[in-house]
TORFIBA-492499 format. One line per 4 residues: their letters; for each residue x, y, z of N, C-alpha, C, O, CB. Coordinates in Angstrom, 3 decimals. Last residue first. Glycine has a CB too. Layout:
BEGIN
a> X,Y,Z,X,Y,Z,X,Y,Z,X,Y,Z,X,Y,Z ~ ...
END
This chain:
BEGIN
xxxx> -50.160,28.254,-90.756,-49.446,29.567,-91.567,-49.158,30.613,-90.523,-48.633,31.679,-90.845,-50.489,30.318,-92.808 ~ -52.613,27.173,-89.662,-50.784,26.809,-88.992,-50.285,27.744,-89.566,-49.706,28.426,-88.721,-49.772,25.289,-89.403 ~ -54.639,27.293,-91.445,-54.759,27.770,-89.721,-53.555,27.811,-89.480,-53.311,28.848,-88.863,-55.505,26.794,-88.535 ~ -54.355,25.719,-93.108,-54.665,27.395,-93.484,-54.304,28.009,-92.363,-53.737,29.099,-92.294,-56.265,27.892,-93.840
xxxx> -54.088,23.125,-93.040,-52.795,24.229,-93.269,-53.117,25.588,-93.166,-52.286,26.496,-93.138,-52.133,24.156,-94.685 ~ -57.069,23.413,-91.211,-55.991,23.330,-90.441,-54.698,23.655,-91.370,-53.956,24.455,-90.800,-55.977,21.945,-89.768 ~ -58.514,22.892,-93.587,-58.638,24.261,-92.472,-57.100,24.459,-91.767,-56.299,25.393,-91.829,-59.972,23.882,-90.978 ~ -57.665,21.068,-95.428,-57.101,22.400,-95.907,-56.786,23.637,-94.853,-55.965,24.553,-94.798,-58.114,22.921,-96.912
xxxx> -57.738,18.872,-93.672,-56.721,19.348,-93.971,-56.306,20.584,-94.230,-55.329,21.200,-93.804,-56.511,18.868,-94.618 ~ -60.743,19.222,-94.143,-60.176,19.651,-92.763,-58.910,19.613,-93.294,-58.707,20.796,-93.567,-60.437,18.722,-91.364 ~ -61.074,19.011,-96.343,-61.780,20.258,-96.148,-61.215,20.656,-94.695,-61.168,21.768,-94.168,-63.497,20.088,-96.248 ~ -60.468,15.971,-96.933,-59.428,17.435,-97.408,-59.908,18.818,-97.158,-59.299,19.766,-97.653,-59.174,17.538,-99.061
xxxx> -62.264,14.791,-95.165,-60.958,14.901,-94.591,-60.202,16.019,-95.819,-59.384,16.843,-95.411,-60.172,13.174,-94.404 ~ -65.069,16.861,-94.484,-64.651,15.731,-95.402,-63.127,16.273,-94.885,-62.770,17.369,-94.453,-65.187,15.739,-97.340 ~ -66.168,17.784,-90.826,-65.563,18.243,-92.489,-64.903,16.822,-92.937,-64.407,15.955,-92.218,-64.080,19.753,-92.514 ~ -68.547,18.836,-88.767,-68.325,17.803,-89.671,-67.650,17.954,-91.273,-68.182,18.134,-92.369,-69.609,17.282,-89.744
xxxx> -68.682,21.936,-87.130,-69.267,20.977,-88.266,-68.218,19.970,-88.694,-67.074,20.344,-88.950,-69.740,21.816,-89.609 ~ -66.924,24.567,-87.272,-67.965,24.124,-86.322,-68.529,23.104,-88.129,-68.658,23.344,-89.329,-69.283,25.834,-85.279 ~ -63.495,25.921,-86.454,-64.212,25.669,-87.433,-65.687,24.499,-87.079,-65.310,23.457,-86.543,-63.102,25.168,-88.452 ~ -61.152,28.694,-85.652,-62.384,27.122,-84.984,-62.937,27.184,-85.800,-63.163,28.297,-86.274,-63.510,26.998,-83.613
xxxx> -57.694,29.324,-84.760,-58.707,29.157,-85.613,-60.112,28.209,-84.648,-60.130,27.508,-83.637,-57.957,28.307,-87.043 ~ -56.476,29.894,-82.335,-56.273,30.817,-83.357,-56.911,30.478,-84.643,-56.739,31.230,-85.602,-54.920,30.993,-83.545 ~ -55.662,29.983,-79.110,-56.818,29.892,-79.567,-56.574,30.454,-81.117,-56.460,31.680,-81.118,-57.839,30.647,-78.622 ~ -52.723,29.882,-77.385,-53.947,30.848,-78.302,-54.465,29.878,-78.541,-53.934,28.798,-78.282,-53.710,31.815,-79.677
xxxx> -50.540,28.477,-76.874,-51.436,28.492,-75.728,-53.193,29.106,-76.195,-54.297,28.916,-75.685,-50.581,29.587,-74.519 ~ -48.931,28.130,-79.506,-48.224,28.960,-78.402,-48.970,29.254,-77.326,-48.521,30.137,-76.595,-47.752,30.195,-78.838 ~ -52.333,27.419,-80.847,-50.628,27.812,-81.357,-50.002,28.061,-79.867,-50.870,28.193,-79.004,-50.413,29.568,-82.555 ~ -55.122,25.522,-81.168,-54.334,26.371,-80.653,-52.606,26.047,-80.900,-51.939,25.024,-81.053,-54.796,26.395,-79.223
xxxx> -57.831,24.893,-83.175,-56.586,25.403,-83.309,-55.670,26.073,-82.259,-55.430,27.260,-82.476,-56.739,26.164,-84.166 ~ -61.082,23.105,-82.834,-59.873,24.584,-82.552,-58.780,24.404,-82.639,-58.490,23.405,-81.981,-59.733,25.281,-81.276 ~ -64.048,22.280,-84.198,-62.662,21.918,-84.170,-62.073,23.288,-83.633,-62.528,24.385,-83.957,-62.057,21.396,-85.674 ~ -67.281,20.599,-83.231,-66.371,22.024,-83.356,-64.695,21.634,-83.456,-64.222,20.722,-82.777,-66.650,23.112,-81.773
xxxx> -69.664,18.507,-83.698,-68.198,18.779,-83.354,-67.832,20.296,-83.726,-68.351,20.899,-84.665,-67.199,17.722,-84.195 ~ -71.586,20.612,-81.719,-70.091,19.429,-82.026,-70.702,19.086,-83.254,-71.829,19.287,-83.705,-69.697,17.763,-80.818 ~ -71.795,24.230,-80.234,-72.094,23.072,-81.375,-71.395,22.251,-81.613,-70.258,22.665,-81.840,-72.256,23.364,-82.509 ~ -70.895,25.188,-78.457,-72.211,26.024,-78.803,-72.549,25.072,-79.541,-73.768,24.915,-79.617,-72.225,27.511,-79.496
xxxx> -67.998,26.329,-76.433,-68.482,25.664,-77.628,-70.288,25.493,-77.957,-70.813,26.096,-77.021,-67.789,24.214,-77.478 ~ -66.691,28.269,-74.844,-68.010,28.424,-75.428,-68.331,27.966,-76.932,-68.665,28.537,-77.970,-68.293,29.807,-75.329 ~ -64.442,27.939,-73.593,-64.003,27.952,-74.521,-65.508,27.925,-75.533,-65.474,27.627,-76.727,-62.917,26.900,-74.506 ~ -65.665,26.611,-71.046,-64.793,27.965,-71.367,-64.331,28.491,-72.744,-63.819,29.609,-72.790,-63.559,27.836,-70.708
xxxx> -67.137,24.711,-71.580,-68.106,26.327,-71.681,-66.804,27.352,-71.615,-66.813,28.527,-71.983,-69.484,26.731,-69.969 ~ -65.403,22.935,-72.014,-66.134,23.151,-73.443,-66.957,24.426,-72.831,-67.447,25.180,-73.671,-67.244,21.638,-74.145 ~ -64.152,22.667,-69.941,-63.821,23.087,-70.727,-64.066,23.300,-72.207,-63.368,23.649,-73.159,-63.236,22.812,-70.476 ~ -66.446,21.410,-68.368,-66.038,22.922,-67.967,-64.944,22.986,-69.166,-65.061,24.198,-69.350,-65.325,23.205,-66.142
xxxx> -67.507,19.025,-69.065,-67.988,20.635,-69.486,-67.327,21.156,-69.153,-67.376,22.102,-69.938,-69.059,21.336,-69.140 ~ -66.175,16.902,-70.014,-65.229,17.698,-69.920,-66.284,18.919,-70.453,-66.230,19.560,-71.503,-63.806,17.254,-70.742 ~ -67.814,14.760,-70.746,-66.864,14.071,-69.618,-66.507,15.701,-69.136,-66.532,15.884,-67.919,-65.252,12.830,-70.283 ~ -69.081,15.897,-72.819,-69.964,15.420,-71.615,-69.088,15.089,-70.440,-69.524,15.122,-69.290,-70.845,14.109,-71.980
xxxx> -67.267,16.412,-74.541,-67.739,17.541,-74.039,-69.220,17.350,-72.627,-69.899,18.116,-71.943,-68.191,18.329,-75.543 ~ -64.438,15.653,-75.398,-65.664,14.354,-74.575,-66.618,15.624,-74.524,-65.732,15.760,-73.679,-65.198,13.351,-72.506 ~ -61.733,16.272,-77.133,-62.242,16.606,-75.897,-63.707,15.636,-76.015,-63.771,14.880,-76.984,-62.415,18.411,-75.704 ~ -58.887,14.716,-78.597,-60.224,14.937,-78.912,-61.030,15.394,-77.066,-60.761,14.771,-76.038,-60.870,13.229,-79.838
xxxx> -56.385,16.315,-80.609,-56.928,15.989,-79.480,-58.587,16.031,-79.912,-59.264,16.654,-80.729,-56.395,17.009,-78.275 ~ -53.320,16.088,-82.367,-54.478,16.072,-82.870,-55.335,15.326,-81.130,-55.029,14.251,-80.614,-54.438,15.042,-84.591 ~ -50.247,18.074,-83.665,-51.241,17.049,-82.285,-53.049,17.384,-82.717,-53.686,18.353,-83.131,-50.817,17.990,-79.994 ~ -48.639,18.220,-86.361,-49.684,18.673,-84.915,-49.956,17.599,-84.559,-49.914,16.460,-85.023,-51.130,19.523,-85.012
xxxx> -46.406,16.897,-87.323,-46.880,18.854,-87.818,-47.719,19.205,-86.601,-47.574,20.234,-85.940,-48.186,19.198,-89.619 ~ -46.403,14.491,-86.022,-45.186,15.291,-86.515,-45.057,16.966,-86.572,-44.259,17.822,-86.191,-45.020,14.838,-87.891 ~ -48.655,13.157,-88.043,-48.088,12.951,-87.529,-46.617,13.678,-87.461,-45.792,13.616,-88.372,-48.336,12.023,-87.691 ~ -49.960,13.538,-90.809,-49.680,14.956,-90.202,-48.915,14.634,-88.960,-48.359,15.632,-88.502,-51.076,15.868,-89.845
xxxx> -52.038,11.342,-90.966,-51.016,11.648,-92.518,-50.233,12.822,-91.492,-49.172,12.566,-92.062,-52.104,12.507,-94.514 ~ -53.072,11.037,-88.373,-52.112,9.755,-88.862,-51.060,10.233,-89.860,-49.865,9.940,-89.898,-53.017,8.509,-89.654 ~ -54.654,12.835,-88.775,-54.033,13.003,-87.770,-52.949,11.724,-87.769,-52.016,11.724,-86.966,-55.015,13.157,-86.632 ~ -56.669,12.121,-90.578,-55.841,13.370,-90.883,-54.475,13.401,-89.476,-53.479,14.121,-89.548,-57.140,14.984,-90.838
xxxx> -58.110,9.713,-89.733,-56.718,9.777,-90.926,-55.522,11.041,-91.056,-54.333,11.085,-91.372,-57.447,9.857,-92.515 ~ -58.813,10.970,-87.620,-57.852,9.777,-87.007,-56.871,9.834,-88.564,-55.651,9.933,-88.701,-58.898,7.846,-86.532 ~ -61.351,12.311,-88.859,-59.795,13.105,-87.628,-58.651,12.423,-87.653,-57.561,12.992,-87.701,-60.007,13.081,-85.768 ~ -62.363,10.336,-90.318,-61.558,11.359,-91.368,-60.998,12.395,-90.193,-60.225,13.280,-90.559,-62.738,12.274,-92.753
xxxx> -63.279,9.079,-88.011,-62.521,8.382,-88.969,-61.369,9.604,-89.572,-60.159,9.750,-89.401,-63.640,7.702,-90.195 ~ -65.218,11.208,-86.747,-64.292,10.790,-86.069,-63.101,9.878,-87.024,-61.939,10.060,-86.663,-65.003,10.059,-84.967 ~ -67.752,11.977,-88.091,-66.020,12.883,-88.548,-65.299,12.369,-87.778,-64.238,12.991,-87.822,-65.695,14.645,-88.326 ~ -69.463,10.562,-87.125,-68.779,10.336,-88.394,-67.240,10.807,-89.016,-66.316,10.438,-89.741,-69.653,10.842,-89.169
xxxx> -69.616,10.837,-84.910,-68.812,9.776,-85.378,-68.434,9.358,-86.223,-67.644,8.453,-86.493,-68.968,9.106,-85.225 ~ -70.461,13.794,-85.101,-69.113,13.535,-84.508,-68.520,12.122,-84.609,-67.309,11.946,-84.476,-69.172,13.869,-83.097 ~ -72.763,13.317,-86.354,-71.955,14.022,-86.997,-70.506,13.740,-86.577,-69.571,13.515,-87.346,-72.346,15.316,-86.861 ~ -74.286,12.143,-83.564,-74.113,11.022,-85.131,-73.123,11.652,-86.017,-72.436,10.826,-86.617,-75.703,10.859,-86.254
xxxx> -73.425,12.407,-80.072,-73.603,13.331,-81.377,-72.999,11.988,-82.937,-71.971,11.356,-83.177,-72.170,15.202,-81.089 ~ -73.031,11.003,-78.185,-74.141,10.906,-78.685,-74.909,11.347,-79.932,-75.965,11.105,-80.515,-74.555,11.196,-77.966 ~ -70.231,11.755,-77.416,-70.717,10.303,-77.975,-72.138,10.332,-78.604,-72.326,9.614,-79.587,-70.767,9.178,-76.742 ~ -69.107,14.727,-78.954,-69.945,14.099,-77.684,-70.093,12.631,-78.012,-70.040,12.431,-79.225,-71.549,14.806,-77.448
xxxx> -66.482,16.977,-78.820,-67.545,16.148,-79.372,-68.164,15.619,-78.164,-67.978,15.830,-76.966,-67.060,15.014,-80.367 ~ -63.489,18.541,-80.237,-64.473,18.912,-79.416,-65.968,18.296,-79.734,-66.666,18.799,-80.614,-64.451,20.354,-79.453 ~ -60.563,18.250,-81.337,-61.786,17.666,-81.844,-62.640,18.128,-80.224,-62.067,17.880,-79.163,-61.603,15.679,-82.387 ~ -57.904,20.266,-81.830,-58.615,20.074,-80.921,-60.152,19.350,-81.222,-61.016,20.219,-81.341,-58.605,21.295,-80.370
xxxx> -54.696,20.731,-82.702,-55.921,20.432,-83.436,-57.272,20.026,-82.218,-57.040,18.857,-81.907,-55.501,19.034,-84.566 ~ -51.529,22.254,-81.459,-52.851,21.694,-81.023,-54.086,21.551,-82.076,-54.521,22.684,-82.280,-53.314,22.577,-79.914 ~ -48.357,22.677,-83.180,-49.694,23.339,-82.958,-50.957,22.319,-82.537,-51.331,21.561,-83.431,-50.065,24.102,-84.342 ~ -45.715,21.788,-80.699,-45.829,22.195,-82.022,-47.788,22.093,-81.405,-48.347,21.788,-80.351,-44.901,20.930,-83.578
xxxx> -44.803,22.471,-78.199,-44.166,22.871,-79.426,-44.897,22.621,-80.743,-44.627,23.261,-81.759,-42.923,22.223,-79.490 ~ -47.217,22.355,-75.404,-46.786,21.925,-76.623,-45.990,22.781,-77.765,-46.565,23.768,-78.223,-47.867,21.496,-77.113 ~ -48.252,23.862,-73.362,-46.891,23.959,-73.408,-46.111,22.903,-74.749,-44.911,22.746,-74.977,-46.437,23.543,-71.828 ~ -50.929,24.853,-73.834,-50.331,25.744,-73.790,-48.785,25.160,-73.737,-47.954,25.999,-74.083,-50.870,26.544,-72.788
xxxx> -52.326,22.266,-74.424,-52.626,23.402,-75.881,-52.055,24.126,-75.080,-52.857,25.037,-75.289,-54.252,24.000,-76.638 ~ -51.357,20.135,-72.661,-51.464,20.041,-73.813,-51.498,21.674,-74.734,-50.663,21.995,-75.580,-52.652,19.139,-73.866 ~ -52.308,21.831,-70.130,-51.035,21.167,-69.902,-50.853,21.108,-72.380,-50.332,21.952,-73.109,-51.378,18.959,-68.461 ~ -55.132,22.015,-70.342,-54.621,23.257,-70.415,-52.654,22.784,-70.675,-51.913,23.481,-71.367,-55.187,24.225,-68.752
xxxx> -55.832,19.315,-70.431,-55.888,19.986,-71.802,-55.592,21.141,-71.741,-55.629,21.746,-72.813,-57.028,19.977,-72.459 ~ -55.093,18.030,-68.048,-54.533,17.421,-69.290,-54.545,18.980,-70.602,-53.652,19.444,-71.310,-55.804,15.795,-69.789 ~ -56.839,19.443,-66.215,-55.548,19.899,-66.534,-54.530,19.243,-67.203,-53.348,19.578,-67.133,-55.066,20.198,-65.589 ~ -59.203,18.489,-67.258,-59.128,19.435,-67.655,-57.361,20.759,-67.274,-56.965,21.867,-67.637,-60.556,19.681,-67.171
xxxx> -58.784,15.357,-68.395,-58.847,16.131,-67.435,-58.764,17.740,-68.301,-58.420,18.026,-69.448,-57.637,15.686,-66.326 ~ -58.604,13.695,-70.930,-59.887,13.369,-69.629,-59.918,14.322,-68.990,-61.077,14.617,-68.698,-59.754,12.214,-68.515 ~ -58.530,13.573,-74.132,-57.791,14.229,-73.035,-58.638,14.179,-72.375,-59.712,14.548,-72.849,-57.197,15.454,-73.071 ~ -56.697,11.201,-76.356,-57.773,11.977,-75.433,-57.810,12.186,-74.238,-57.376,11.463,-73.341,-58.792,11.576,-75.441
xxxx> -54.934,12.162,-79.367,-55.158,11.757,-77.779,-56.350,12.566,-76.940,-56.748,13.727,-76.849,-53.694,12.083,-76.944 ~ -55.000,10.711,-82.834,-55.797,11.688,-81.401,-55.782,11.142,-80.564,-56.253,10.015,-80.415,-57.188,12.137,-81.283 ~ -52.054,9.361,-83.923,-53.422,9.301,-83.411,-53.945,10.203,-82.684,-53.259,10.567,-81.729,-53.622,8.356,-82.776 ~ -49.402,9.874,-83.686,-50.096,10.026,-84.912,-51.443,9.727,-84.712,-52.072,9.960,-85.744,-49.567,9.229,-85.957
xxxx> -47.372,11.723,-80.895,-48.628,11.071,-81.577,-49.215,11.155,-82.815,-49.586,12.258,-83.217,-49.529,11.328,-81.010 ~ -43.967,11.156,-82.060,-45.128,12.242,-81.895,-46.028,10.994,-82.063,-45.910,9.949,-82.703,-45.314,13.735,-83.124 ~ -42.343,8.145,-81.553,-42.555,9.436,-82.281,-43.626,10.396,-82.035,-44.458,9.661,-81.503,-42.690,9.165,-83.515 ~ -39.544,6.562,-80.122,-40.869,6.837,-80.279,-41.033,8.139,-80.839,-40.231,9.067,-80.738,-41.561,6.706,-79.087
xxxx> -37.501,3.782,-81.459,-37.086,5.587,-81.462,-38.973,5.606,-80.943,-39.675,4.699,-81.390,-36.376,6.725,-83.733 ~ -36.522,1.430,-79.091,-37.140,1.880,-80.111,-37.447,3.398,-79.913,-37.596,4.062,-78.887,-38.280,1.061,-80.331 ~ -35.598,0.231,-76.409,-34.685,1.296,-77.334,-35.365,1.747,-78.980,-34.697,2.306,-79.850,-33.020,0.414,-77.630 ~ -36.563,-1.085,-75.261,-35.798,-1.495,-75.670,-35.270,-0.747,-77.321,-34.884,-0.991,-78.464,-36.222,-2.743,-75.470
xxxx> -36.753,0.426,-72.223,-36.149,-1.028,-72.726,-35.755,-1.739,-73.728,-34.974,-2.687,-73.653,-36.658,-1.706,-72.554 ~ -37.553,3.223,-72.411,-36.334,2.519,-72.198,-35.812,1.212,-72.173,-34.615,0.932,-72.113,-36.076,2.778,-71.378 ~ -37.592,3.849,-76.269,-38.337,3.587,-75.013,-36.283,2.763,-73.993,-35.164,2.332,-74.268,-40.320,1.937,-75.522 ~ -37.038,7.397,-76.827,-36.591,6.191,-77.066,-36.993,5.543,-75.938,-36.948,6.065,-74.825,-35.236,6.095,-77.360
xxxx> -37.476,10.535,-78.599,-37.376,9.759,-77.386,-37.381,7.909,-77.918,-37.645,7.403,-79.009,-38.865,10.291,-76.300 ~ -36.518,13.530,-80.304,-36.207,12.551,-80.208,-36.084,11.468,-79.115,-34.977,11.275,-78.611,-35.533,12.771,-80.618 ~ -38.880,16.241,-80.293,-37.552,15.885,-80.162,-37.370,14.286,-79.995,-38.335,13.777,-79.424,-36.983,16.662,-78.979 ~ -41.535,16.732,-80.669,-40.379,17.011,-81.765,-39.065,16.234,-81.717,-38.390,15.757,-82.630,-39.945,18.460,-81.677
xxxx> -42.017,17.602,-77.314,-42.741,17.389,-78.534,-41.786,17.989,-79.830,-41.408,19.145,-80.017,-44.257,18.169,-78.391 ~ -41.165,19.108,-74.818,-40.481,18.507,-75.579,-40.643,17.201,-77.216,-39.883,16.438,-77.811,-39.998,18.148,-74.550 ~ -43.469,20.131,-74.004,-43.027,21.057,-74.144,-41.935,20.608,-75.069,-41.613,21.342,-76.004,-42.830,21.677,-73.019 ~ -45.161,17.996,-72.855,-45.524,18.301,-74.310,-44.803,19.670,-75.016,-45.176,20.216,-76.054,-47.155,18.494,-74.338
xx> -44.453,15.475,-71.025,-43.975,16.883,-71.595,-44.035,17.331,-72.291,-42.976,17.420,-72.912,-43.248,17.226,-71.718 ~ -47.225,13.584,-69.783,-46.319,13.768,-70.913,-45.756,15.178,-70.880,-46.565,16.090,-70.707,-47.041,13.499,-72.257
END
């Protein structure tokens, strides 16, 4: 995907339906999916950082998918595997899942560690985009 052209107006080619930003978390397998994603995207990266095995992370997995459904448009909402995808969970020295990050323009510019009720994550994340 060109995530550099995120915003702008695409249309499939057959049969011409408008497509829109992801409103669902995409998940990202590679680790040059997720440098590709949080540095050339236009608009701001939400980053779910988890494990399957972790009980906190399935829980907060629902209240990601809503927040990332109502916000469709404002951000991208990703979820990293942190078992599929160590090397980019030690670069980024995650320590605890779920962990959430924020990246803007390729930065790194908020993280918030733990399982949040969906208006506690809403709030992080408007706080974070300002």
């Amino acid at each position: 995907m060109e995530y550099t052209r995120l915003g702008q107006t695409f249309r499939c080619g057959n049969c011409q339906t408008e497509l829109g930003v992801p409103d669902a978390p995409v998940e990202i397998s590679t680790a040059a999916a997720f440098d590709a994603l949080t540095t050339k995207s236009t608009l701001p990266v939400v980053v779910d950082f988890w494990a399957s095995w972790c009980g906190p992370c399935k829980m907060f997995a629902p209240e990601f998918a809503r927040a990332a459904a109502a916000n469709g448009g404002r951000w991208i909402a990703a979820k990293v595997n942190t078992e599929e995808l160590p090397q980019v969970a030690q670069r980024f020295a995650i320590q605890a899942i779920p962990t959430l990050a924020l990246f803007n323009s390729g930065r790194e510019v908020a993280r918030k560690q733990g399982a949040l009720p969906g208006p506690a994550l809403e709030r992080f994340i408007a706080e974070s985009i300002r």
